[in-house]
N, C-alpha and C positions, 0 to 999 in steps of 0.2 A: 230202499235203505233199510226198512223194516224189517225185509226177508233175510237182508244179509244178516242185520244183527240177532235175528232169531236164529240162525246157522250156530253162530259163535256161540248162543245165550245154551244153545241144545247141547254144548258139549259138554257142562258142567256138572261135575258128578263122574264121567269119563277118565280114564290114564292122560287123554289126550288135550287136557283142559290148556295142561305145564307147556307142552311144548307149542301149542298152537298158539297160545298169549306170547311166548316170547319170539315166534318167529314173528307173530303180526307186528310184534314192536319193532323188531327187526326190519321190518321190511318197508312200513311207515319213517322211519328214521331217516335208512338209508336215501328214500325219495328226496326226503324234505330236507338234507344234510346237501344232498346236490343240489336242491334249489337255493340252497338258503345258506350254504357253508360257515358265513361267519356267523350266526346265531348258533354253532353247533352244542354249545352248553346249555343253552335254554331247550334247544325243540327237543331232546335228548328224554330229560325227567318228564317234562310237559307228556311228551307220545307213552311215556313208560308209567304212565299214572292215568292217562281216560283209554286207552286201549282197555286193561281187564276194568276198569269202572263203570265203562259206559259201553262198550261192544260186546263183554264179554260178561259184564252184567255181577259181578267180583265185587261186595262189598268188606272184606276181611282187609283191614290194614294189613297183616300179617301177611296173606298170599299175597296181594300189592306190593309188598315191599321186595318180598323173597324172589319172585317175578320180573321187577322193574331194576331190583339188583346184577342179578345174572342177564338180564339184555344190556346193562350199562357195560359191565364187565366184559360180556363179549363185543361189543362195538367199539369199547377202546383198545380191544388185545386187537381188534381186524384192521380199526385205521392205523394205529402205531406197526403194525405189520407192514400197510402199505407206503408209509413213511422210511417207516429203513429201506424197503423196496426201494423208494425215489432215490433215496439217498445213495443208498451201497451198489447201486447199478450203474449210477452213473461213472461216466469217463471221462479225463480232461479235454480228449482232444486231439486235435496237431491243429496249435495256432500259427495260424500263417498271416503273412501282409504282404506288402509292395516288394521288401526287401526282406521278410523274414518268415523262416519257415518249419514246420517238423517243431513248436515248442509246445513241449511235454513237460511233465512231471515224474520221475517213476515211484514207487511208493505210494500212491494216492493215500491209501490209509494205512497211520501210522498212530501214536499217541507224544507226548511231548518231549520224550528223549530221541524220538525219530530221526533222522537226517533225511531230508526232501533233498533228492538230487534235479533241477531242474536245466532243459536242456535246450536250444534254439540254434535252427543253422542263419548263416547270413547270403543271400543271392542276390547277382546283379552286380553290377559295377558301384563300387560305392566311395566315398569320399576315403582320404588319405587318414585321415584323424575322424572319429566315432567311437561312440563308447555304449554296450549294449545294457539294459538295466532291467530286472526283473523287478517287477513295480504289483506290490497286494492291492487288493483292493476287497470293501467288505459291501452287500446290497445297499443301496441307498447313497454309499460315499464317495463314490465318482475314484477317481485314478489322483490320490492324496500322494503330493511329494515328499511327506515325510516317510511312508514307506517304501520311497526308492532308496534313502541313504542304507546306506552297506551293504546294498544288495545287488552293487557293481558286479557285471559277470566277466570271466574268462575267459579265453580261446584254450581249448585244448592245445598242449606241446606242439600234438604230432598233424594238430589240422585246424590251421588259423577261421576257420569259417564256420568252428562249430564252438558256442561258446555254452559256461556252464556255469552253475552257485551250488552250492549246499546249505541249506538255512533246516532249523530245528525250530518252529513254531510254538506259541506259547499262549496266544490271545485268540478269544472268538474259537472255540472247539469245533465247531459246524460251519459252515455255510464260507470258508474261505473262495476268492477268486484270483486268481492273477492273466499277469497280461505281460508280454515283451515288449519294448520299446527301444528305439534306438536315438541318438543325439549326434548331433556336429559337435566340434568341441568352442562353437558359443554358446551349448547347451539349448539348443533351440530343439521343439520338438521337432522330431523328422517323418520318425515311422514307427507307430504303433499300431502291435493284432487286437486281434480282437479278446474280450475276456475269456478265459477258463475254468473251470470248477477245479476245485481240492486246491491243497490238501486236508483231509477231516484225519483230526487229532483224538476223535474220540470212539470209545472201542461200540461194538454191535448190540451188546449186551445193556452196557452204560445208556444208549441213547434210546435201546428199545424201553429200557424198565424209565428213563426220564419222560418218554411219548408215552408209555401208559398211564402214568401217574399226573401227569398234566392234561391229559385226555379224560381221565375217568372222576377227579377229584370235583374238579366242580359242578359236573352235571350230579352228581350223588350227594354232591351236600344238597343243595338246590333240591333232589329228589326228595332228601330226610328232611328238607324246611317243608315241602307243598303237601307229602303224607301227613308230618305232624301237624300240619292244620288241619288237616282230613279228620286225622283221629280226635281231634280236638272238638271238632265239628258232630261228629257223631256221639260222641262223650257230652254233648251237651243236649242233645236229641233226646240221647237216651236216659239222659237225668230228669228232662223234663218230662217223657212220658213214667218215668217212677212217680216223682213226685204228683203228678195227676191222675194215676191211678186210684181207684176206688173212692174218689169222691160225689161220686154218682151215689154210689152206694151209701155214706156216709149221711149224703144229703135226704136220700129217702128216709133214714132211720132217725135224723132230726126233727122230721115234718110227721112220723108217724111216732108222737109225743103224748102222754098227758095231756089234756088242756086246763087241769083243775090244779097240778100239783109238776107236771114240767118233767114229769118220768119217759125216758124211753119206752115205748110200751115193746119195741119188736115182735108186730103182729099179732100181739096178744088181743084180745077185745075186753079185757079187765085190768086196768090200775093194779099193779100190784104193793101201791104203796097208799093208796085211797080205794073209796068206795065209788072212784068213777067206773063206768061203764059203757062201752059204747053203743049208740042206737041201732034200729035195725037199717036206715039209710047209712050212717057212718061205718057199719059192717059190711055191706056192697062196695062203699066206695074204698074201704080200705082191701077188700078183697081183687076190687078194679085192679086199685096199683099195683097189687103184686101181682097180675097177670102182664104187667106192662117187662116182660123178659125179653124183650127180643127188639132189635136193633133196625130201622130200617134201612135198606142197601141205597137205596135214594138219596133220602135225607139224613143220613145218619142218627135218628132221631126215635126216641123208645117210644114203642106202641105195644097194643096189646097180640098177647101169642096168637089169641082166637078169633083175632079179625080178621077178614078177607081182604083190605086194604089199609094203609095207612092211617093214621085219621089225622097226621099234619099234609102230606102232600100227594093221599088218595093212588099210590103208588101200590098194583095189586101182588101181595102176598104169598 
């Protein structure tokens, strides 16, 4: 795992940083979008925020954002792509049954001025009195009898056995079904096909730019809430290593003081505000500490430049 992320880590600074972060979102996504389909707003931002953070080793909110936007962008224009695909490829059909056959729609896509001409033959030997009904139905709501009223069909003039409606649709844009049915006339079910798709009332343009924007909108919010904690995070990092800077320093120039009158002396070996003085031991050891420059890689901890090891955790130099 190391190797690979060192692959990723090695392109930075490269042309190749841009695109290779946003295919890997790319490609991450798309896995885990097939496994995982209805979480697709969450795994979306989530993949488009530790790919460059953590593979590709990208601490820049900025490039994060700019990165994580342009793969959002593209993986809602690819599924809303393959949404109108599902949708505009499909075909009603020839619904057929026992006694019913060849029923179509022509026009499948239209918008709400449209006229749906729907059409269904009748076979077989069939009662004296029947009446054929084009019956909607919408996902989930089963074959509801209030969309059979007015939507009694007709026999053509010229050929009793092919009957017809014209309806102009007005509810539910998308996702229409219908089905034939036939009745005795005590209105008992008799024979009904099976369902159909269409008609869709809404144009290509309309449904693609609706599936972008219901695609892309909340995995990007989602993405600007989990960056701005990012940045919030690191904005607080970064204040605190300010404010803790140079108190090392600060703290050495406290303790190498005056002891008679409280003056900073700053390495001086003479009070400049008394006739203190410092001794010839007190001149060693304040020459000691200012050898103490240098940081050990160990312990993190200041020792002297000229020692050949540590002198807190004998770590050698």
């Amino acid at each position: 795992m190391n190797e690979i992320k060192d692959k990723f880590i090695s392109l930075k600074g490269t042309p190749y940083l841009f695109p290779a972060c946003v295919i890997t979102i790319l490609g991450i996504s798309t896995l885990l979008i097939l496994a995982l389909s209805a979480l697709y707003a969450f795994i979306i931002p989530i993949v488009a925020l530790l790919v460059p953070l953590k593979l590709f080793n990208i601490s820049s909110v900025k490039k994060i954002f700019i990165m994580g936007a342009v793969s959002i962008i593209v993986i809602a224009l690819v599924v809303a792509g393959l949404q109108i695909y599902f949708v505009y490829s499909r075909t009603p059909g020839n619904l057929g049954s026992e006694y019913l056959t060849d029923g179509t729609v022509d026009e499948l896509y239209g918008d709400t001025e449209t006229t749906f001409y729907f059409t269904v033959d009748v076979t077989g030997e069939l009662p004296e009195n029947y009446t054929v009904y084009l019956n909607f139905t919408f996902p989930g709501e089963g074959f509801d009898p209030e969309y059979i009223e007015g939507n009694e069909m007709e026999s053509l003039p010229d050929d009793n056995r092919t009957y017809y409606v014209e309806k102009e649709l007005d509810r539910n844009p998308i996702n229409h079904f219908f089905a034939i049915r036939m009745e005795d006339n005590n209105e008992t079910l008799w024979n009904t096909t099976e369902p159909g798709f269409g008609p869709v009332i809404l144009s290509i343009s309309y449904f693609g730019t609706f599936m972008f924007l219901r695609l892309s909108t909340a995995p990007f919010l989602l993405f600007l809430l989990i960056l701005s904690l990012l940045w919030w995070k690191q904005r607080l990092e970064d204040s605190k290593i300010t404010s803790t800077s140079g108190l090392d320093e600060k703290e050495k120039e406290l303790e190498d003081s005056c002891p008679k009158c409280g003056t900073l002396l700053k390495g001086a070996d003479e009070c400049p505000e008394c006739d203190w003085e410092r001794s010839d031991i007190d001149k060693k050891l304040a020459e000691r500490e200012r050898k103490k420059s240098i940081v050990c890689p160990n312990c993190d901890e200041a020792t002297y430049s000229d020692s050949e090891a540590c002198e807190h955790c004998g770590w050698e130099l």
